[in-house]
C-alpha positions in Angstrom: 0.0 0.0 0.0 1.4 3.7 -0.7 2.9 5.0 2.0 0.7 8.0 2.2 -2.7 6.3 1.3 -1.7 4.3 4.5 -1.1 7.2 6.8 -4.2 8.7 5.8 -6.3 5.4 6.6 -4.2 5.5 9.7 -5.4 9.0 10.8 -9.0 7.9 10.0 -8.5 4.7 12.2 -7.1 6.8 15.2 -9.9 9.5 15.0 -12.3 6.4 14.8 -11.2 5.3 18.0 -11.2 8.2 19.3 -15.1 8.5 18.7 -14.6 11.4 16.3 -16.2 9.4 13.4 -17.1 12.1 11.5 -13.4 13.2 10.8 -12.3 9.9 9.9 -14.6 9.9 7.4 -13.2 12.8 5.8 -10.0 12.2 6.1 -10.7 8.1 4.3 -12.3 10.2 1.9 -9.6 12.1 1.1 -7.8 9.2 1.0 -9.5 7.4 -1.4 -9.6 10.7 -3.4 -5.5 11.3 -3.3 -5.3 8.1 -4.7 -6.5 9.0 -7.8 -4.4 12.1 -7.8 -1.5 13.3 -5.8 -1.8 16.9 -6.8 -2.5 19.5 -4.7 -6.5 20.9 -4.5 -7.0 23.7 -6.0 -7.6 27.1 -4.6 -10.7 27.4 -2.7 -12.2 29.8 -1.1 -13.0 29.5 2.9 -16.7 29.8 4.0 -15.8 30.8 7.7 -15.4 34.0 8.7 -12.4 35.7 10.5 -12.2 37.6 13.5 -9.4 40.5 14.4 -8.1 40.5 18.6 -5.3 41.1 20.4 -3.6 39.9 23.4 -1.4 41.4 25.9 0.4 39.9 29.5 4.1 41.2 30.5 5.9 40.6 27.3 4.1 43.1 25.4 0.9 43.0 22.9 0.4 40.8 20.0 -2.6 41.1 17.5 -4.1 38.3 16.2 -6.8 36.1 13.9 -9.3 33.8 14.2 -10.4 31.6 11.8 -13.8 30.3 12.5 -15.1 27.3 9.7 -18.5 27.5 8.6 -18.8 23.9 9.7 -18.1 24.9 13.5 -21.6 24.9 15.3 -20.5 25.4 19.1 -18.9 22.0 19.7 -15.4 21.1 21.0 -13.4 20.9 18.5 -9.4 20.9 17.4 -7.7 24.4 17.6 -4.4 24.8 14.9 -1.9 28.1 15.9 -0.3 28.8 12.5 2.7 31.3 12.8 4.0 33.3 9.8 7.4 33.7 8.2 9.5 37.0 8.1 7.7 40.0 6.1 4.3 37.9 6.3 1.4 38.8 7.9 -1.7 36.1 9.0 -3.9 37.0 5.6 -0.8 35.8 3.7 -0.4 32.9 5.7 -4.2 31.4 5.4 -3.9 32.6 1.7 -0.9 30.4 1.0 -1.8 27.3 3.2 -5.2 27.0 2.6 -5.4 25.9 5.9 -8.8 28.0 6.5 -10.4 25.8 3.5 -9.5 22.9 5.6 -10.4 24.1 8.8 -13.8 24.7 7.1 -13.7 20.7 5.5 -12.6 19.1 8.7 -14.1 21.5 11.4 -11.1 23.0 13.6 -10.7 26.3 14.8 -7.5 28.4 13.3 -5.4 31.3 15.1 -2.9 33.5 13.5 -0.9 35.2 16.0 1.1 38.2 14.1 4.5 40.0 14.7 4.4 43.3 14.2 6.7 45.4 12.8 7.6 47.1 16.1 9.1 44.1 17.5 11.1 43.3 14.5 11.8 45.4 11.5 11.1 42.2 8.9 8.4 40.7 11.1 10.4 37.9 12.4 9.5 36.1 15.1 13.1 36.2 17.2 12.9 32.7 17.7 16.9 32.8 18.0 16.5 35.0 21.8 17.6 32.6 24.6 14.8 34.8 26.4 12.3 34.1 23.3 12.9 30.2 24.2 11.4 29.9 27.6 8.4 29.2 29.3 6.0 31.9 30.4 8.6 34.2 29.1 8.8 36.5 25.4 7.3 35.4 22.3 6.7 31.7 23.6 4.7 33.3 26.6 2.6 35.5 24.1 1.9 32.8 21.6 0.4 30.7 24.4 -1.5 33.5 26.1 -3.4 33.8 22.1 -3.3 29.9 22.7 -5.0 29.5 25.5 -7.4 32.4 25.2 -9.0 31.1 22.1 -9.0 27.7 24.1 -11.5 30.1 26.7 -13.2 31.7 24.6 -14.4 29.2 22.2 -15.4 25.3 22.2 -11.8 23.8 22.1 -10.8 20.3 23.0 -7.6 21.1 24.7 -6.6 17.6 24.3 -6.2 18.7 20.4 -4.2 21.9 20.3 -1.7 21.9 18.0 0.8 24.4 16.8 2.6 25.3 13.2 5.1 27.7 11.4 7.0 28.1 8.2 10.4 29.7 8.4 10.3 32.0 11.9 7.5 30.8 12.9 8.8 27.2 12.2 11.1 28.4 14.9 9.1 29.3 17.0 6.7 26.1 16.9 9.6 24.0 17.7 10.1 25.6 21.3 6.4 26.0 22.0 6.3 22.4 21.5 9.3 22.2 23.9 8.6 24.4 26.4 4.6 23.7 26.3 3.9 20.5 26.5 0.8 20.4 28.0 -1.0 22.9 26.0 0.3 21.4 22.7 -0.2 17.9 21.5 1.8 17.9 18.5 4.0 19.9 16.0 4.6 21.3 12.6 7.8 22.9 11.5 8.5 24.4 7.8 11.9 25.7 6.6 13.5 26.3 9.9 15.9 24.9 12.3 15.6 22.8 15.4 14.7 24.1 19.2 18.4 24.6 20.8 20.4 25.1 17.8 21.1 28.6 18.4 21.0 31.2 21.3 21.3 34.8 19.7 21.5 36.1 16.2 25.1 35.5 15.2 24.1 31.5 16.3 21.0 31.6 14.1 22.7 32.6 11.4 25.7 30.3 11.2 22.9 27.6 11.9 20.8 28.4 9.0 23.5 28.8 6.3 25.5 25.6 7.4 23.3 23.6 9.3 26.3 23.2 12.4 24.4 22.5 15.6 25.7 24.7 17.9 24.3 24.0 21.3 22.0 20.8 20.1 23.5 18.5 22.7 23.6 20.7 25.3 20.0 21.8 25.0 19.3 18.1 25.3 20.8 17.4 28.0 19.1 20.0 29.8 16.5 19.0 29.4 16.8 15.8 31.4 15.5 11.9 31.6 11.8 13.1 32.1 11.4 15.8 29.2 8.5 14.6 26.9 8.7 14.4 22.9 6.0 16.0 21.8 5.3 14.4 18.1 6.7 16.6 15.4 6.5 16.8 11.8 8.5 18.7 9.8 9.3 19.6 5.9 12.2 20.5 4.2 13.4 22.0 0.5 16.6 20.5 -0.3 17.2 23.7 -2.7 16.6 26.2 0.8 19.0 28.9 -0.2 17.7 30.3 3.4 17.8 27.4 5.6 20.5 24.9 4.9 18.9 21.2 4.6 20.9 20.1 6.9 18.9 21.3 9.9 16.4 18.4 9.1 19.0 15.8 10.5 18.5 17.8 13.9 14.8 16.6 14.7 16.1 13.2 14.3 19.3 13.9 16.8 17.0 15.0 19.6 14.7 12.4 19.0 18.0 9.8 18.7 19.4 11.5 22.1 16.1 11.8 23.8 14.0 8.5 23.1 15.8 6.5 20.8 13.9 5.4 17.5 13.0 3.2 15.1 13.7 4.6 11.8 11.8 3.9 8.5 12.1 5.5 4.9 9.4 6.1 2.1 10.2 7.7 -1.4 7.7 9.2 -3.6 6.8 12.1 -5.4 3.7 13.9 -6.8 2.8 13.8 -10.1 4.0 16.5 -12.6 5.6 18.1 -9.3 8.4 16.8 -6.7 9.9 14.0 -5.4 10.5 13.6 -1.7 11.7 11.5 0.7 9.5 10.8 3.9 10.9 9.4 7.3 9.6 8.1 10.4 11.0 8.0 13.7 9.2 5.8 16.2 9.5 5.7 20.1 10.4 2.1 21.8 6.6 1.7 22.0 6.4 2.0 18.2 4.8 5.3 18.2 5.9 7.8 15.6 7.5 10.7 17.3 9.2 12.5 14.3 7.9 12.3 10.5 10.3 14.3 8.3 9.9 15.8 4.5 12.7 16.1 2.7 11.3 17.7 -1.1 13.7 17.6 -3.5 14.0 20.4 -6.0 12.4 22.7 -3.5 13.4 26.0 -1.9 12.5 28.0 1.5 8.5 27.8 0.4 5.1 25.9 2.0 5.0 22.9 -0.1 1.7 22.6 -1.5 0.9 26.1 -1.2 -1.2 29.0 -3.0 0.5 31.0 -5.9 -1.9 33.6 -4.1 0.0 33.9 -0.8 3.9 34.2 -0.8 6.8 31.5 -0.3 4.8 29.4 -1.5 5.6 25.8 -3.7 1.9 24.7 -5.5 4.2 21.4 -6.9 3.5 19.9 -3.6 3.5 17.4 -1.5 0.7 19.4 0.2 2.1 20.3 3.6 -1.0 21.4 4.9 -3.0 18.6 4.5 0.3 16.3 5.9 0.5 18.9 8.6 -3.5 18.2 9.6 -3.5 14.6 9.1 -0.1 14.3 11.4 -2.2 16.6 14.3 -5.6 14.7 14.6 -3.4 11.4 15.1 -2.5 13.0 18.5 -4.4 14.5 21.5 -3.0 15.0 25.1 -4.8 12.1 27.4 -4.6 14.6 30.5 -4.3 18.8 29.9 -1.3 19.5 32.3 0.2 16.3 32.7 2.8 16.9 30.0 3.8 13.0 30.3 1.2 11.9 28.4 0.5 11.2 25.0 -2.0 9.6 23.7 -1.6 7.5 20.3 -3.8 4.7 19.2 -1.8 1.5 18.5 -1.5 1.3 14.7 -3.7 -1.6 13.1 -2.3 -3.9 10.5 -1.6 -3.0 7.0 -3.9 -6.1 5.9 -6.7 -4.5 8.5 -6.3 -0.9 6.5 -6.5 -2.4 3.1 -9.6 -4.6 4.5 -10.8 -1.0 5.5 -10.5 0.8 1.6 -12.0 -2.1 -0.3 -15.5 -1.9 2.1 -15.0 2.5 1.6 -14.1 2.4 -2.1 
């Protein structure tokens, strides 16, 4: 079975057990659907509408989006933070994801915090900061505050809060899902560098032009015997000009260092579009902690993405719909007890095949 096709059966089967049938069903849906074509969908307009707040605690003020699908009626539902790259703004983001048009398909809530212009001169997030890597401290402390207000305010499962970023933002995603454990249940990282690699600007950018890891081991070791994983997936160009490719191989050395793991690789490409290489990285338990993109022939852009919205790659693989799939496999079993994980064990592949020829 294609590696992908399975993955996508796989998310259905979680969300099944879960009791969430009526995502599973989309997503085998999709499945079935992707394996007619691997292309990604075409533009679509989202149906939801969007609303403009702000949020402010000790670190400063940060404005931010809502996206809220037309299919959202009031019940608890997933919650994705999406953070933008340098010299984007939270428009260009959803524009070039399409991750609102999801949202609206499979019913989750979006937010788009935004950096402002006043913080840094390119809109950056300063994910390099040692202070803009801690808990309840800078940038991770704001992002949260958004995090867990939208949580408040509307019908969220926090059990299925998950965070994203390309580029800055991808940097910034990576610590959250370090420092925050118990407020996100999984990760997405785009074009950017590992949580740890660098400590200040001169750091961040030796990091990103030659992929050298800096402080990697030491930021491990910190973190000590009971730090938990939280799942991560992340893509990567192999022609980033901006972030050297090498920075993938640093997921897989915390992981390595951290858990151990189990690792398995899957070639493929998308047709009329790129090539990639995907590879898991499974805990002792046979859990996938790490899935990593590698998408040959592409640069520092969202793979998949809008021509509408900027850095964006429309040959695909579609990140967005990789980036969803990879979040509804995961929801935390107890808010606040970072130590816990919950992910279904993964049926057979003879079950999941069993499984498309009584769907198709």
């Amino acid at each position: 079975m294609n590696s992908l096709r399975y993955r996508n059966i796989l998310a259905a089967v979680h969300l099944a057990r879960a009791g969430d049938l009526a995502r599973a069903a989309r997503i085998l849906k999709h499945a079935l659907r992707s394996a007619k074509s691997a292309k990604s969908p075409p533009d679509e307009k989202a149906k939801g509408k969007v609303l403009a707040l702000s949020f402010h605690n000790e670190a400063g003020t940060r404005a931010y989006k809502v996206y809220i699908p037309s299919s959202y009626h009031g019940r608890p539902s997933p919650l994705v933070v999406m953070l933008h790259g340098c010299t984007q703004s939270p428009d260009d983001l959803a524009t070039g994801t399409r991750m609102n048009a999801l949202a609206d398909e499979l019913t989750f809530l979006v937010a788009y915090p935004e950096q402002p212009i006043t913080a840094n001169l390119l809109k950056c997030w300063t994910w390099y900061n040692r202070r803009d890597q801690q808990r309840d401290r800078g940038e991770p402390s704001l992002v949260a505050g958004i995090t867990r207000q939208v949580t408040k305010d509307y019908a969220v499962d926090p059990r299925r809060v998950y965070v994203a970023g390309v580029s800055a933002g991808g940097g910034v995603a990576a610590i959250l899902g370090e420092v925050y454990p118990d407020v996100y249940a999984s990760v997405g990282v785009h074009s950017r560098i590992a949580c740890g690699v660098s400590h200040d600007a001169p750091s961040a950018l030796a990091a990103m032009k030659t992929g050298h890891a800096g402080g990697l081991l030491a930021h491990i070791a910190e973190q000590g015997p009971h730090h938990r994983l939280v799942p991560t997936i992340v893509f990567q160009g192999d022609r980033d000009t901006t972030v050297n490719p090498l920075n993938l191989d640093h997921f897989s050395a915390q992981i390595a260092a951290a858990a151990g793991s189990k690792k398995q690789m899957h070639p493929g490409d998308v047709r009329g579009g790129h090539s990639y290489t995907q590879t898991t990285f499974a805990d002792a338990a046979g859990h996938t902690v790490l899935e990593q993109w590698m998408i040959h022939g592409e640069g520092h852009a969202w793979s998949g993405g809008s021509a509408a919205g900027s850095y964006t790659d429309p040959e695909g693989p579609d990140a967005t719909w990789e980036f969803v799939r990879f979040f509804l496999s995961y929801r935390n079993s107890d808010v606040g007890i970072p130590q816990n994980t919950v992910v279904d064990a993964p049926p057979k592949p003879a079950q999941l095949d069993q499984t498309l020829e009584k769907s198709a």
